[in-house]
Steps between C-alpha positions, in 0.01 A plus 500: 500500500377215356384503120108449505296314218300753271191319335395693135151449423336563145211375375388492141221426247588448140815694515739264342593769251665736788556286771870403462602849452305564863638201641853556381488841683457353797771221468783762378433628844839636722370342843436112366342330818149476333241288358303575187138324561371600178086442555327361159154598543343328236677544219384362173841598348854340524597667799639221654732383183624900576562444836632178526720661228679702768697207614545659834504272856346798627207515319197307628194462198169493676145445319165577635171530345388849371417693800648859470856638581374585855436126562846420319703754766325314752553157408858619456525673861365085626753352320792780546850308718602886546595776830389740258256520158523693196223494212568593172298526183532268191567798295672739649895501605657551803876667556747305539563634869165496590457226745875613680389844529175427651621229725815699634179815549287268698758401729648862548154649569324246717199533262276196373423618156774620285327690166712626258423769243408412117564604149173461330561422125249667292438339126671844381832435660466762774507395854336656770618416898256377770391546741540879409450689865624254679875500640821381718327327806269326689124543364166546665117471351509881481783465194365379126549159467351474198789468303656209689442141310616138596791578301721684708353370828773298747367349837589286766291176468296548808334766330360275225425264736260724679387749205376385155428574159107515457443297179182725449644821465469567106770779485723661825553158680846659570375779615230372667717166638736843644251667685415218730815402518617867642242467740755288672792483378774764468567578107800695371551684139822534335547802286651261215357316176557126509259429260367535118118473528428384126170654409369276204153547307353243680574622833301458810618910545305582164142325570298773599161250653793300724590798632084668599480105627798511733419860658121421585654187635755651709253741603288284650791279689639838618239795572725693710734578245287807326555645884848303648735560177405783254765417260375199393152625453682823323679236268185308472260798350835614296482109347133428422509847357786485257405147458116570412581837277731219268202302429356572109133369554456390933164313535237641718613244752836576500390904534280430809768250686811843441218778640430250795903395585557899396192592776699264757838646493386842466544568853847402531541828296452710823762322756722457176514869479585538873792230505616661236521869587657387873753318288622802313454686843745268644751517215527896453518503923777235428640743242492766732675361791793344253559813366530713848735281630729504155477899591575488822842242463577748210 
């Protein structure tokens, strides 16, 4: 089997501080068919003195004006030479097996998404792994996907091609970039951290108006969520929730926008409650059955 071309896209704004050690995470990698397109969008820093810094042939320095990382994945996906794409973030670090583990999965499997799990890096030095309730195996709408980012996503190029990031998602453009792209495309999960998600004070993860912004947007592109996939409207009320109880002082605007987005996915609460009693139906049945037949070869 011939050895494919892996294109490594991360974009970046003002980032020159943590870039290298992002970019060096990538280019320590096992499997080292790849290209690093590292995305400048905007930067009033010295990025580029960083990257050009690298003094790597495979790293390609690309600068576009300041239109959002959304718009930097997809000018990298246009200008991407590789069978398969990989995004990273410019600061976060990958494993050094990353990219051979998830190409060698994607082959195996058949799939056209490889996601891996992640070790999210709190400013405490815990680490928490997500996606939490998802596990070994191929994934449907009815699973969380929630905790999925561009991180630890792998796919084959055609899938870019045809599904894209939308530059005006505020918050969830992985998750939201996931969903369409499951509609159809096959996606697989590996039951394995190959990722530390660095969560910094000025994280996207942290701003609490991104994240009402993104939800009444995706709400609007996708009204058949609250009834098609309970769990993400179940992880939606969980997130504006904890979200809105951390705020000290919320504005009256801000307080109207939760009890609307909180009114919206309120529903989902019902068919969340069904999928997830037939669930634990299924496993004690499963339970059941596995333990009869250990008594009956005993």
């Amino acid at each position: 089997m011939s050895t494919p071309l892996i294109s490594v896209i991360i974009p970046s704004y003002n980032r020159a501080h943590v870039i290298e050690k992002s970019a060096r995470s990538v280019l320590a990698q096992t499997f080292a068919d790849f290209e690093l397109l590292i995305i400048d969008d905007g930067s009033s820093d010295n990025t580029r003195q960083v990257v050009e810094g690298l003094q790597d042939d495979r790293v390609r320095y690309v600068y576009q004006e300041n239109a959002g990382a959304c718009a930097a994945r997809n000018h990298g996906i246009a200008l991407a030479r590789g069978e398969y794409i990989a995004f990273h973030d410019s600061d976060d670090l990958w494993y050094p097996d990353k990219l051979e583990k998830q190409l060698h999965c994607i082959r195996e499997t058949g799939s056209d998404i490889v996601i891996c799990k992640l070790a999210m890096c709190h400013p405490d030095g815990s680490k928490t792994l997500f996606p939490k309730r998802v596990g070994e195996g191929f994934i449907t709408l009815e699973d969380d996907i929630f905790g999925f980012g561009t991180q630890n996503v792998f796919a084959r190029r055609e899938v870019l091609e045809h599904v894209l990031f939308d530059p005006a998602m505020p918050r969830y453009q992985d998750m939201e970039w996931l969903y369409r792209a499951m509609k159809k495309y096959r996606a697989y999960c590996m039951d394995i951290p190959l990722v530390d998600y660095i969560i910094g004070e000025d994280s996207i993860s942290v701003n609490y108006n991104k994240m009402l912004c993104a939800l009444e947007l995706f709400s609007r592109k996708h009204p058949e969520v609250v009834k098609n996939c309970p769990v993400i409207s179940m992880h939606a009320l969980r997130n504006l929730l904890e979200g809105y109880l951390k705020q000290k002082n919320a504005a009256p605007g801000q307080r109207k926008r939760f009890l609307q987005m909180m009114r919206w996915y309120y529903p989902g609460l019902v068919p969340f409650a069904k999928s997830f009693l037939n669930s634990r139906r299924k496993q004690k049945a499963q339970t059941s059955t596995a333990q009869t037949k250990e008594a009956n070869v005993s």
